[in-house]
OpenMM code with the backbone's topology and positions (N, CA, C; nanometers):
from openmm import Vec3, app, unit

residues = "UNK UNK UNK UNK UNK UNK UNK UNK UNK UNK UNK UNK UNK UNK UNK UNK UNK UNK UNK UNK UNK UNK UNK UNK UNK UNK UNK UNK UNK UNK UNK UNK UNK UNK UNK UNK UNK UNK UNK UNK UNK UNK UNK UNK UNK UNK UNK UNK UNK UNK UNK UNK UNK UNK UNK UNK UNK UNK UNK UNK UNK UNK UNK UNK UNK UNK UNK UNK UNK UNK UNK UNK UNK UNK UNK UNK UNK UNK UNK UNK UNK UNK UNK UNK UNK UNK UNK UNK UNK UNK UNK UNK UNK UNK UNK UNK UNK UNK UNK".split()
positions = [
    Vec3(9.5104, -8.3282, -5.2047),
    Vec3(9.4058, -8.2302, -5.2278),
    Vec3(9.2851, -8.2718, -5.1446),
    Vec3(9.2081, -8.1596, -5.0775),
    Vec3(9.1102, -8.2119, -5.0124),
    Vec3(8.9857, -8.2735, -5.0844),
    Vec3(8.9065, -8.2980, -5.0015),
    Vec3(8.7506, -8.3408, -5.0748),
    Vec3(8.6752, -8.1844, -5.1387),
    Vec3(8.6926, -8.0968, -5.0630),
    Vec3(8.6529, -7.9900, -5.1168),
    Vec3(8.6653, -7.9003, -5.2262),
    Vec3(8.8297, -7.8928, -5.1998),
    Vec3(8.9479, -7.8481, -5.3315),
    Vec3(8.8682, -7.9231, -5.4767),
    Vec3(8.8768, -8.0939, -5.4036),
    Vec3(8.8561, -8.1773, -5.5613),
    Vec3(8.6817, -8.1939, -5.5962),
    Vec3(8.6263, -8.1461, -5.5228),
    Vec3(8.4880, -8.1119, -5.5630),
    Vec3(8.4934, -7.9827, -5.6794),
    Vec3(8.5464, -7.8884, -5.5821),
    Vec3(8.5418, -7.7745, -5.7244),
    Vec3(8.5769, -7.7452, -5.7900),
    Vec3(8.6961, -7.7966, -5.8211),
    Vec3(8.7291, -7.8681, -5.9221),
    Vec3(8.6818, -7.9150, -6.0169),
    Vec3(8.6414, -8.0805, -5.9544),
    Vec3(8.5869, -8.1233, -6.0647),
    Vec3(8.4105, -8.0701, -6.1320),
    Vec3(8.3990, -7.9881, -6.0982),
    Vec3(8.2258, -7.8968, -6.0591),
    Vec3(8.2997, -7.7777, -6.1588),
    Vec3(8.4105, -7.7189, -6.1466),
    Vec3(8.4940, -7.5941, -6.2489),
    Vec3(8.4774, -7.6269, -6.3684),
    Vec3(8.5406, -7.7749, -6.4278),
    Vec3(8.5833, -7.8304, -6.5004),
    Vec3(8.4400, -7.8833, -6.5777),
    Vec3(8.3412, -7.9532, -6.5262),
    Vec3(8.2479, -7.9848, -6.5621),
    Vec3(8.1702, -7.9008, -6.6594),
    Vec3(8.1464, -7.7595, -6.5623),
    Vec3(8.1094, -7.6629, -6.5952),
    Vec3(8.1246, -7.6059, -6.7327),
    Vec3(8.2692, -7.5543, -6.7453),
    Vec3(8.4064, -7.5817, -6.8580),
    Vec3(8.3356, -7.6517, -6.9806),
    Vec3(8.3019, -7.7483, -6.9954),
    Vec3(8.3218, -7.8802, -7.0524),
    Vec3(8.1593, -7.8576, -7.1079),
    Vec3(8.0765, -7.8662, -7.0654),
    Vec3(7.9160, -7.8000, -7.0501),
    Vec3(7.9179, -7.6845, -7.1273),
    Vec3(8.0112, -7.5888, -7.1426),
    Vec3(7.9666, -7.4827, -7.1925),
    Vec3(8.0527, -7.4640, -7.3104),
    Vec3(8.1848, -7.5602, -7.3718),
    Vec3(8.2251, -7.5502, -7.4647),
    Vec3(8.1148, -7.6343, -7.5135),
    Vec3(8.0815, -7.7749, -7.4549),
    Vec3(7.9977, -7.8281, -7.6191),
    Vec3(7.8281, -7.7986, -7.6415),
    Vec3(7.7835, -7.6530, -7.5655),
    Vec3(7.6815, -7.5842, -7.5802),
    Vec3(7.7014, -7.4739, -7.6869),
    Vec3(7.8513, -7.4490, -7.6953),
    Vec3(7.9048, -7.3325, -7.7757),
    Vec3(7.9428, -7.4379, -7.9327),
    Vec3(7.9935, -7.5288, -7.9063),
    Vec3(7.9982, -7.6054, -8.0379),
    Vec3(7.8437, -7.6341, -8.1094),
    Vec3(7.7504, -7.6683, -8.0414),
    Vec3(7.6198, -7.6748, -8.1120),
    Vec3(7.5799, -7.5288, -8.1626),
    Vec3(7.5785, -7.4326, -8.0804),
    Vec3(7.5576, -7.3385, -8.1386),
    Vec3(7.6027, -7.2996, -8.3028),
    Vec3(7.7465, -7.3536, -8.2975),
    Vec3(7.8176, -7.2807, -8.4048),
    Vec3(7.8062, -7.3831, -8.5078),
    Vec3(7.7375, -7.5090, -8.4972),
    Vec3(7.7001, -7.6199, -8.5978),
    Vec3(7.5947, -7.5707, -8.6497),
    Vec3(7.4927, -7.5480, -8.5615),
    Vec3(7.3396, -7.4980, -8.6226),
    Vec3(7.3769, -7.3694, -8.6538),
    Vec3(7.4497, -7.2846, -8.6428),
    Vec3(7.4764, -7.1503, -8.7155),
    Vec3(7.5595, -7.1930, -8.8793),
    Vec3(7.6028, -7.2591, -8.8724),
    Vec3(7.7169, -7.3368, -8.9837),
    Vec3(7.6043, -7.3499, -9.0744),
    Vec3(7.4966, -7.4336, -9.0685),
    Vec3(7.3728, -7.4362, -9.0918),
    Vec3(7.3054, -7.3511, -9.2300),
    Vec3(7.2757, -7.2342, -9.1581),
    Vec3(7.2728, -7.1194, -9.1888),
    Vec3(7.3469, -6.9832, -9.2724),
    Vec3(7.4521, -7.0610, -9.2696),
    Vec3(7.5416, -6.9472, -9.2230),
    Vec3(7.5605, -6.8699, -9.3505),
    Vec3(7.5404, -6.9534, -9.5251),
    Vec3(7.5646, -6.8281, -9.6378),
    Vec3(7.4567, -6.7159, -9.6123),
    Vec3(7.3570, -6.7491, -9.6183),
    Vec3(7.2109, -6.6471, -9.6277),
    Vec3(7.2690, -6.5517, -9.4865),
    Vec3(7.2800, -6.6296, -9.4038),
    Vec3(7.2970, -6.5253, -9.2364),
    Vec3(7.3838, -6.4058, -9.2324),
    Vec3(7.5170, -6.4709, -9.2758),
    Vec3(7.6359, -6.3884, -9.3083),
    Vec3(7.6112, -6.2547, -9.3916),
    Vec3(7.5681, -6.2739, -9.4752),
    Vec3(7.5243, -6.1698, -9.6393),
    Vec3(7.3924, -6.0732, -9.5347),
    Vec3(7.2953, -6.1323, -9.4721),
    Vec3(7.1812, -6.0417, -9.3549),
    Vec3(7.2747, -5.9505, -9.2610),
    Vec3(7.4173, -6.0342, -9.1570),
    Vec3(7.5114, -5.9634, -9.0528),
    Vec3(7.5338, -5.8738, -9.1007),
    Vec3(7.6516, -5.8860, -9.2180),
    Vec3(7.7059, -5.8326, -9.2748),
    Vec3(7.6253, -5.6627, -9.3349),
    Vec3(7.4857, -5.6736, -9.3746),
    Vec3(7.4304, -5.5955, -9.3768),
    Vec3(7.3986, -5.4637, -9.2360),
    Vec3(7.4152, -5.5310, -9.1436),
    Vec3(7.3913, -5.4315, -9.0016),
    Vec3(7.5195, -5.3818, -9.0148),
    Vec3(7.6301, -5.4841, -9.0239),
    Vec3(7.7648, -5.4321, -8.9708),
    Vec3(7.7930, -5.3203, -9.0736),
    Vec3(7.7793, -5.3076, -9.1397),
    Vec3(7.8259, -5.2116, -9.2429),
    Vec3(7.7693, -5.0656, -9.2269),
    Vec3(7.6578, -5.1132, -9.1119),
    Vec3(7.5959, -4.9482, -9.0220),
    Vec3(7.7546, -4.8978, -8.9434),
    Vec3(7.8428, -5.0243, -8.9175),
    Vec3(7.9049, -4.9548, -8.7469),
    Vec3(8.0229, -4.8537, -8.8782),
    Vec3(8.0474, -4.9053, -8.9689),
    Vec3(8.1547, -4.8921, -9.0394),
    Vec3(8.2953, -4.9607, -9.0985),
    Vec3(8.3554, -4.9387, -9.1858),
    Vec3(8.4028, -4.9781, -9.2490),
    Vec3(8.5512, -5.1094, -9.1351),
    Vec3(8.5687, -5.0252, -9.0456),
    Vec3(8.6511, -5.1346, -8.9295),
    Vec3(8.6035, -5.2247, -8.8822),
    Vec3(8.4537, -5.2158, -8.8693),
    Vec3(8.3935, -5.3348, -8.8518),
    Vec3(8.3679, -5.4477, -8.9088),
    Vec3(8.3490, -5.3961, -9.0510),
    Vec3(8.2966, -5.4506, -9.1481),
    Vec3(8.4277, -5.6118, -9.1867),
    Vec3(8.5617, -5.5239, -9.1356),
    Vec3(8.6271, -5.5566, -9.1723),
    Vec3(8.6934, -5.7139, -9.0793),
    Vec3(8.6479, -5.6555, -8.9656),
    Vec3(8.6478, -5.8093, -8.8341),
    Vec3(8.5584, -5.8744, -8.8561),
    Vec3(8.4336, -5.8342, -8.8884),
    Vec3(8.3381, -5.9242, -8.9514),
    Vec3(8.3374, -6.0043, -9.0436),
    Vec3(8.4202, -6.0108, -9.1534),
    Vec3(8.4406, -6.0679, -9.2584),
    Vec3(8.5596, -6.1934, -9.2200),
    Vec3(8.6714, -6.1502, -9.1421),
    Vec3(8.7789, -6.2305, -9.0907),
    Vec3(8.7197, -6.3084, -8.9749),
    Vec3(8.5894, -6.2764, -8.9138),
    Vec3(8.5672, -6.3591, -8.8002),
    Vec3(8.4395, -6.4745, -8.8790),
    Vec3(8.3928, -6.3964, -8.9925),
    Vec3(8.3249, -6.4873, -9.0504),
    Vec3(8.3948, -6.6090, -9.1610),
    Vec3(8.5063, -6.5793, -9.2161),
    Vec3(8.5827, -6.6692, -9.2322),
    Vec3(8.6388, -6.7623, -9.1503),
    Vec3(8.5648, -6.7034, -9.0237),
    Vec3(8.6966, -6.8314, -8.9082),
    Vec3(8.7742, -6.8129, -8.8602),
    Vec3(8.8352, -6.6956, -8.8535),
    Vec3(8.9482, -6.6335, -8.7670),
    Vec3(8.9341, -6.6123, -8.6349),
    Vec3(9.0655, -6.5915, -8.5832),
    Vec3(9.0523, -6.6454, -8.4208),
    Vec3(9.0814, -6.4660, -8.4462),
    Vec3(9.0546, -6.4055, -8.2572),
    Vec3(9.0833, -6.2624, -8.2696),
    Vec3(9.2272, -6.2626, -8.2874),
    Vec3(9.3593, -6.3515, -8.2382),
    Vec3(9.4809, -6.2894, -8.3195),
    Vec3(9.5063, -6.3116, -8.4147),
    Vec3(9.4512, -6.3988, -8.4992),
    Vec3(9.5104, -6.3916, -8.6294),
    Vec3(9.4341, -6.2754, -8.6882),
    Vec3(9.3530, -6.2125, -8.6406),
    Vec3(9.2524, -6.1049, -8.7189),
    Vec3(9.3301, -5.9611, -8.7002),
    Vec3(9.3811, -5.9605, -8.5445),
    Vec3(9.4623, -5.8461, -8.5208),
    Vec3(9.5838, -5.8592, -8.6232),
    Vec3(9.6628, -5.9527, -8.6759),
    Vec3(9.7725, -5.9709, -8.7540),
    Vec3(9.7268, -5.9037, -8.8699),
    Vec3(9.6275, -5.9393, -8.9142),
    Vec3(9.6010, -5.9216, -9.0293),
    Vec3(9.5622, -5.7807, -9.0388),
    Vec3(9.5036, -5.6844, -8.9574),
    Vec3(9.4421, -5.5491, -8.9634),
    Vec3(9.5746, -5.4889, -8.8802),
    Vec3(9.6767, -5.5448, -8.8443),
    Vec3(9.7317, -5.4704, -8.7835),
    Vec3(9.6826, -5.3566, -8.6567),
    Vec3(9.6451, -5.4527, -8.5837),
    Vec3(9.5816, -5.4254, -8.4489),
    Vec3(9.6081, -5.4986, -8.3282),
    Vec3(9.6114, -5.4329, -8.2078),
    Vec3(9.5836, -5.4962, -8.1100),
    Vec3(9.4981, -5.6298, -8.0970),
    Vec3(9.5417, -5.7578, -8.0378),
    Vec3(9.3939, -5.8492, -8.0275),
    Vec3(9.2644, -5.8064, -7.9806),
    Vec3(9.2929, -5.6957, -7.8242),
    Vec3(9.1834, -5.6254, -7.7271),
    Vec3(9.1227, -5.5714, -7.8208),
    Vec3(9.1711, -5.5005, -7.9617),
    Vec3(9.0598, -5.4223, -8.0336),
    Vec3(9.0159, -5.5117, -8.1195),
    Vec3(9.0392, -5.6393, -8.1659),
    Vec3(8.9147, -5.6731, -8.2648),
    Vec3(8.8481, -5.7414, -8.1397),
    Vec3(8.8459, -5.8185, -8.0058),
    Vec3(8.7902, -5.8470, -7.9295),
    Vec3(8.7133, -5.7415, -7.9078),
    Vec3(8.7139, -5.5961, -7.8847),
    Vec3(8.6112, -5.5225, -7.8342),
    Vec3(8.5029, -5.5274, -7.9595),
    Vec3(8.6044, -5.5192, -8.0441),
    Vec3(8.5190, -5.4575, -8.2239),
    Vec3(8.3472, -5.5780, -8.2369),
    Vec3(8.4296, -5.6736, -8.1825),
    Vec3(8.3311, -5.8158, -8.1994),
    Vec3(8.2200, -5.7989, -8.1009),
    Vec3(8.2851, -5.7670, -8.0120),
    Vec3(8.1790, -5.7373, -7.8932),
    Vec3(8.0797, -5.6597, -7.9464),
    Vec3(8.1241, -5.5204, -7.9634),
    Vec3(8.0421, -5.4017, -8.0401),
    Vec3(7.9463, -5.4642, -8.1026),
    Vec3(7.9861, -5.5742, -8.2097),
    Vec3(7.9063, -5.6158, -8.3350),
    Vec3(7.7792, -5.7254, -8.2955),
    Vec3(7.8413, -5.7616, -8.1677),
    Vec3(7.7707, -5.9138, -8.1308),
    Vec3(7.6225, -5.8144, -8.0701),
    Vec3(7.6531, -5.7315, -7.9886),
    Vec3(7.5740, -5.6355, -7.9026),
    Vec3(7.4916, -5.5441, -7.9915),
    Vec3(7.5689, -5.4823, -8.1433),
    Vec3(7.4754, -5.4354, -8.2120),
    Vec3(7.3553, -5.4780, -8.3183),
    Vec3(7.4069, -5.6018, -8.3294),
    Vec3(7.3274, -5.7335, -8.4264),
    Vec3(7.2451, -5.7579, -8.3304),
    Vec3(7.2766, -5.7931, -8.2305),
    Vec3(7.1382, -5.7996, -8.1442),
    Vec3(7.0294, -5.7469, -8.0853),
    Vec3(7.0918, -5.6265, -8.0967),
    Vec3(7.0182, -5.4923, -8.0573),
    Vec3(6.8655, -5.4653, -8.2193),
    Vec3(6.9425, -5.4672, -8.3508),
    Vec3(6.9159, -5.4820, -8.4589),
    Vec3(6.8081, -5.5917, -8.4858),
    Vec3(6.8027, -5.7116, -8.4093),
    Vec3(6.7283, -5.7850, -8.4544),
    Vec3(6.6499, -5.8527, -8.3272),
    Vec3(6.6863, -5.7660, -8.2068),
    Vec3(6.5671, -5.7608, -8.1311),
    Vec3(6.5755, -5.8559, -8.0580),
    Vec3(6.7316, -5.9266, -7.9983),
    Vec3(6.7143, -6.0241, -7.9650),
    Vec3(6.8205, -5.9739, -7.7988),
    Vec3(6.7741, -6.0414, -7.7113),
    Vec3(6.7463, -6.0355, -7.5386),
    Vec3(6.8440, -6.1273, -7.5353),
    Vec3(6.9864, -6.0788, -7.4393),
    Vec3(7.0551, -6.1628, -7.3889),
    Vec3(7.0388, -6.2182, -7.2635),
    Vec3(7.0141, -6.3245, -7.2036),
    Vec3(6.9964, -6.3575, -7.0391),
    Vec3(7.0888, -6.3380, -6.9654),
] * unit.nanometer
topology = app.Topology()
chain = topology.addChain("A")
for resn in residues:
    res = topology.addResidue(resn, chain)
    for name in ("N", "CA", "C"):
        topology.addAtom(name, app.Element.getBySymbol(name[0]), res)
């Protein structure tokens, strides 16, 4: 492998690595939080409707999106979009600016 190849590489990987344990703090200091927070989400989500309401509850238990599709009997792509929806409308809701 060249010097270049194994530069970006190891620069991919780094990267990788950087942004899972930026995503693990996140979800510690949300852990934190999280009875009072959940019972506040849960309150917006219940604007999108009742399908939502319903990925919300399985993603707030901890569910990965396929075990959530198993369980609602869905596609994975749709509770992945559903989450999206929710992540985008909670934020929208509470006024908060993605970079």
């Amino acid at each position: 492998m060249g010097a270049k190849k194994h530069s970006i590489l190891i620069e991919t990987v780094g990267t990788h690595y950087a942004l899972a344990a930026e995503e693990m703090e996140v979800r510690r200091l949300a852990e934190e939080r999280l009875p009072d927070d959940i019972a506040e989400l849960r309150m917006f989500v219940e604007e999108l409707g009742t399908m939502y309401v319903e990925v919300f509850e399985l993603w707030a238990e901890g569910l990965t999106e396929a075990e959530s599709a198993v369980i609602l009997n869905v596609p994975p792509n749709t509770v992945k979009s559903r989450r999206n929806k929710i992540r985008k409308f909670v934020r929208e809701r509470l006024g908060v600016l993605r970079p």
